[in-house]
C-alpha positions in Angstrom: -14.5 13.5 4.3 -13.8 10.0 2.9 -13.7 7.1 5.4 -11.9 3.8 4.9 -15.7 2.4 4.9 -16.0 3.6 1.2 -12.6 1.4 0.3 -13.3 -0.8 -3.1 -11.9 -3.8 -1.3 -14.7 -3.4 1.7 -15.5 -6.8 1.8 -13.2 -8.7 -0.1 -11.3 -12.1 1.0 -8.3 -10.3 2.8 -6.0 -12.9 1.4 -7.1 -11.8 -2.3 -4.8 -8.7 -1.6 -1.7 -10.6 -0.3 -1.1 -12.7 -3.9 2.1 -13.8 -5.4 0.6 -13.6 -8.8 1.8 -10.7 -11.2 -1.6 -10.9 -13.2 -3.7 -10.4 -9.9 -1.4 -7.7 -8.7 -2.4 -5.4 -11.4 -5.8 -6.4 -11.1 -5.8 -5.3 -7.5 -3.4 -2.1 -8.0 -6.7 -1.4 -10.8 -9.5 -1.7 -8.4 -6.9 0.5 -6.1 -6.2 3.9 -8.6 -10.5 3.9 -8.5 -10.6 3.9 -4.8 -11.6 6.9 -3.3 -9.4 6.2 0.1 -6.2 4.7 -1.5 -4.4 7.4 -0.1 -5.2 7.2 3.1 -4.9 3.2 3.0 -1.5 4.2 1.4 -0.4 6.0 4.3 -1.5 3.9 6.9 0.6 1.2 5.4 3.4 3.0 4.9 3.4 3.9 8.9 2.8 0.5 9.7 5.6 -0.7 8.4 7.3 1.8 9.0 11.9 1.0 8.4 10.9 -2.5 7.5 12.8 -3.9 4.7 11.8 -5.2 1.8 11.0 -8.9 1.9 9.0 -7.8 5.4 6.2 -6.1 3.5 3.4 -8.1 2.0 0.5 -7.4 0.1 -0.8 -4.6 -2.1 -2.2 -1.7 -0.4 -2.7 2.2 -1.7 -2.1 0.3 -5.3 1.2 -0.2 -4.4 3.1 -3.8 -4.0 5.3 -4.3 -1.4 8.5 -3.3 -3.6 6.8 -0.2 -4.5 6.0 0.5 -0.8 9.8 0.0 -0.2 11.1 2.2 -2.5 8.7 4.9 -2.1 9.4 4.9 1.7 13.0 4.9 1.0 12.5 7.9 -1.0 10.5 9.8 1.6 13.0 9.0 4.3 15.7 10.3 2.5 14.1 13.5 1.3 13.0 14.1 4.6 15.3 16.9 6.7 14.6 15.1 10.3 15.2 11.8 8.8 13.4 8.7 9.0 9.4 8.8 9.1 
């Protein structure tokens, strides 16, 4: 079972993953397709934010930036039967 104490970030300056910096962003969505828990950190994010829009999502989390996150919600919600998550 993998716990979010074996994330590649463990450790890191939190703010490091909240940059406005296209070059760091793929840097950090790198270090995130090696992690062995980006899909769980993925999905935790996902619930957390749950309906928010787009400009209320920051950070990059599951290798995914906040527009990603967006989208990719938007796409679950609307292939979901019972609707939103």
């Amino acid at each position: 079972m993998t716990t979010m104490s074996q994330a590649r970030c463990l450790g890191d300056d939190t703010e490091t993953w909240f940059t406005e910096d296209p070059d760091a962003k793929r840097e950090l969505r790198r270090i995130c397709r090696a992690c062995p828990v980006r899909q769980a950190c993925l999905n935790e994010q996902l619930a957390f934010e749950g309906s928010s829009g787009r400009s209320n999502r920051y950070g990059v989390f599951g290798g995914l930036t906040p527009t990603q996150r967006w989208k990719l919600a938007r796409q679950l919600r609307d292939s979901t039967p019972d609707g939103p998550l």
